[in-house]
Every structure is written in structure tokens, then in C-alpha cells.
N, C-alpha and C positions, 0 to 999 in steps of 0.2 A: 450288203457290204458296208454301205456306210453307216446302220446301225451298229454292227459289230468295230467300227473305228470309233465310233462315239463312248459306245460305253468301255470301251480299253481305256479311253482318256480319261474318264469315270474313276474306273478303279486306279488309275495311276494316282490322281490327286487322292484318293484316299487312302491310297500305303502310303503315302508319305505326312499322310495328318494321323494317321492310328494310333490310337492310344494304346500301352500296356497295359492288357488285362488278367485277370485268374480265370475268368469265365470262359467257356467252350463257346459262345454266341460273341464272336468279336466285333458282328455288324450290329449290333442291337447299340441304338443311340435313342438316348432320352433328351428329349426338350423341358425346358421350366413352363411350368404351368401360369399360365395369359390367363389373368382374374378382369377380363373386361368383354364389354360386348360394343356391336358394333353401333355406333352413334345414331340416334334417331335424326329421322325426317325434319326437318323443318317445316310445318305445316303453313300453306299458303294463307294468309287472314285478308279477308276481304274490306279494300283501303274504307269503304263506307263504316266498317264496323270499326278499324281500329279509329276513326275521326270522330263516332260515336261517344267511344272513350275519352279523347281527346276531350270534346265537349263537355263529358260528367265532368270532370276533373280540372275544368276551368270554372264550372257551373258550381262548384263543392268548395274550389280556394274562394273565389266572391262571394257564397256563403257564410266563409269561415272570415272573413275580413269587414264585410257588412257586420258582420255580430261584436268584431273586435270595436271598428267605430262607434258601435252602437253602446256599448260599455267602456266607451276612455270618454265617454261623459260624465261618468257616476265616477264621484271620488271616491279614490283610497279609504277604507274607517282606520280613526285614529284607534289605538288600541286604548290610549289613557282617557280618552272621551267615552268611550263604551262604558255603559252602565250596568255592572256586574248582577246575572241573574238570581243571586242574594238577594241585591237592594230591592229587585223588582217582586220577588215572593215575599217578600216585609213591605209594600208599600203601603199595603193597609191598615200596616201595624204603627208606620212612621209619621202618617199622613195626621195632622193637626186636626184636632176635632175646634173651630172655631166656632164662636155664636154669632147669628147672623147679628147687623147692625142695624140701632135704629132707623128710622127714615130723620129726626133729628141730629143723628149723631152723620148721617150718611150729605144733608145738608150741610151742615156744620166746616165738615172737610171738605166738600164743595166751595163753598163760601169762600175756606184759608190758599185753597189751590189758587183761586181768579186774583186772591189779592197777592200773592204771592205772583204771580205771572204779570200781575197789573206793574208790582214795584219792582219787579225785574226789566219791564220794557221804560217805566221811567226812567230808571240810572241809566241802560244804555243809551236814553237819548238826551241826558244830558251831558254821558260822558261825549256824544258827537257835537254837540253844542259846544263844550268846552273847546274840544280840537279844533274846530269851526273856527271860532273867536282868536283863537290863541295863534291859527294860520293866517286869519286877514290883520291880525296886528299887525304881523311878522312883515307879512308881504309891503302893507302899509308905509313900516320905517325902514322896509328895503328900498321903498321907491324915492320915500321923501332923503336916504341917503344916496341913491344915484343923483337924486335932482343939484344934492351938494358937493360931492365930489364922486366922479366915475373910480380914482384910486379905490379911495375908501369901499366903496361898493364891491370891487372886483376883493378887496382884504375880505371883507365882510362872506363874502360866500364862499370861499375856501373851507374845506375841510377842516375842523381843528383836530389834530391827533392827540393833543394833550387829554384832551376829556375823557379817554379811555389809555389810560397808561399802560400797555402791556406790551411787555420785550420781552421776545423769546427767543434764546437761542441756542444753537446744538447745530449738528449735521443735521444738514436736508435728507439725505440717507442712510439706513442703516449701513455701519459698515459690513463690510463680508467676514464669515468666519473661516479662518483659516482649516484648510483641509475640509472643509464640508462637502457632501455629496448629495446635489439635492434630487430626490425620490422623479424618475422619469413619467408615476403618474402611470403606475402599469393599470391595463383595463382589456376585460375578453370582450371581444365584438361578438354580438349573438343575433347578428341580423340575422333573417331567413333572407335567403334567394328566391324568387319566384321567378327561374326564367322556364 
């Protein structure tokens, strides 16, 4: 009995959803066709292996950053300093064929070098001689002018600005240009993360 009350309730709600059809089969209902399947498993990973992982993969970026350090020591090559492999397949063609030099001619320039190096170290040390000389005079008639008057003394050591005559003058700053808009300086950040 209460099957037979159930399914009355059945067909009740379905005369009142029926659709009008031509076909003699009025209970025949089509569903849209489910292009999917049911979701797999999540397989359980055993935590030792995935830390495994973890570890390659710490062990591989310290790899990959040791080698970086290891190469931001070697500079940059300039491109204008490289020596085009042109020049370097013609160097035998460019290279000077010179004739060796006497052992007279090789003394010779020996000789001019020491005297040359000899009268280079004399000038500068009579140019220090000079300065020498030239500062204890100085000093000298600074003292015997303190000894005569302390005024005179204090005139006497004062900067003179005469001796260099140069006035310059303008604004301290440039002035601003009207309506200018100056450039924010745009820049992509290309750090890496490594968290």
C-alpha cells in the first residue's frame, strides 16, 4: 500500500512537468552527456620521501648560487677591448720581423736609461731642497716679525685673496623649468625569491 501511494506521487509530479511531444514513447527522457570521470585518489607520499625531495632541491639552489658567486668574480668582457679573430689569424702576418740588437747597442741604452733615471732623481731632489730653503726662510721672517710686532704677524698670516682674482657669479642653483616632468626612474625588479 504504501508503494502504490508513493509512486501515485511519482506520476502526479510528472504530468504536471510533461512535455509536449509527437512521439508515442512520452516517458522516454534523455539526459546531456557528462564528458568527465571520477577524480582520482590522492596517493598517500611517504613524509621521509617527500623531505628527500625537499633536501635535493635545497642541495641543487646552493649549487646553483655557489657557481653564481663563484662567477661575479670574473668580469664582465668589454666588447671594444676584445681582440677581433681577424687580427688574431693575421698576427703572423703583422708581427715586426726586428733584428736582434748588438750587446754594444744593448749596453749603450743601458748606459742612457741609469743616466736618465740618475738626472731625474737629482731635479727632484733639488726641487725639495728648494721648497726646504724657501720654507725655513719663510718661517724664519715669520718669527723675527712676531718678535716685532704680534699685529703685523697676525696681517702677515691671513690669507690674501687678491693673489687669485676670480669672482664668480650666477645662481647657486639651476633654476626649475617650467612644466617639466621629471622621468620617476621606471625599473623591473627581477629578483628571484628563494623562500
Amino acid at each position: 500500500m504504501f508503494l502504490l501511494s508513493a509512486f501515485m506521487r511519482l506520476t502526479t509530479v510528472h504530468t504536471t512537468l510533461r512535455q509536449i511531444s509527437c512521439t508515442p514513447l512520452s516517458r522516454l527522457q534523455i539526459t546531456p552527456v557528462l564528458c568527465a570521470e571520477p577524480l582520482k585518489k590522492k596517493k598517500k607520499i611517504d613524509p621521509q620521501i617527500l623531505k628527500q625531495r625537499e633536501d635535493r632541491r635545497k642541495k641543487k639552489l646552493e649549487k646553483q648560487i655557489r657557481r653564481l658567486e663563484k662567477n661575479a668574480r670574473q668580469l664582465k668582457p668589454i666588447e671594444e677591448l676584445e681582440v677581433p679573430f681577424t687580427l688574431l689569424d693575421e698576427k703572423e702576418k703583422r708581427a715586426r720581423k726586428l733584428t736582434p740588437l748588438s750587446e754594444e747597442e744593448i749596453e749603450k741604452r743601458a748606459a742612457l736609461t741609469k743616466q736618465w733615471a740618475k738626472y731625474k732623481h737629482e731635479e727632484k731632489m733639488a726641487d725639495f731642497q728648494a721648497i726646504d730653503r724657501l720654507l725655513q726662510a719663510q718661517n724664519k721672517a715669520l718669527e723675527e716679525l712676531r718678535k716685532e710686532s704680534e699685529a703685523l704677524y697676525q696681517e702677515a698670516i691671513q690669507i690674501d685673496m687678491t693673489l687669485l682674482p676670480v669672482t664668480v657669479k650666477g645662481p647657486v642653483a639651476t633654476p626649475p623649468i617650467k612644466g617639466y616632468v621629471s622621468p620617476d626612474g621606471d625599473y623591473i625588479i627581477e629578483t628571484k625569491n628563494w623562500d
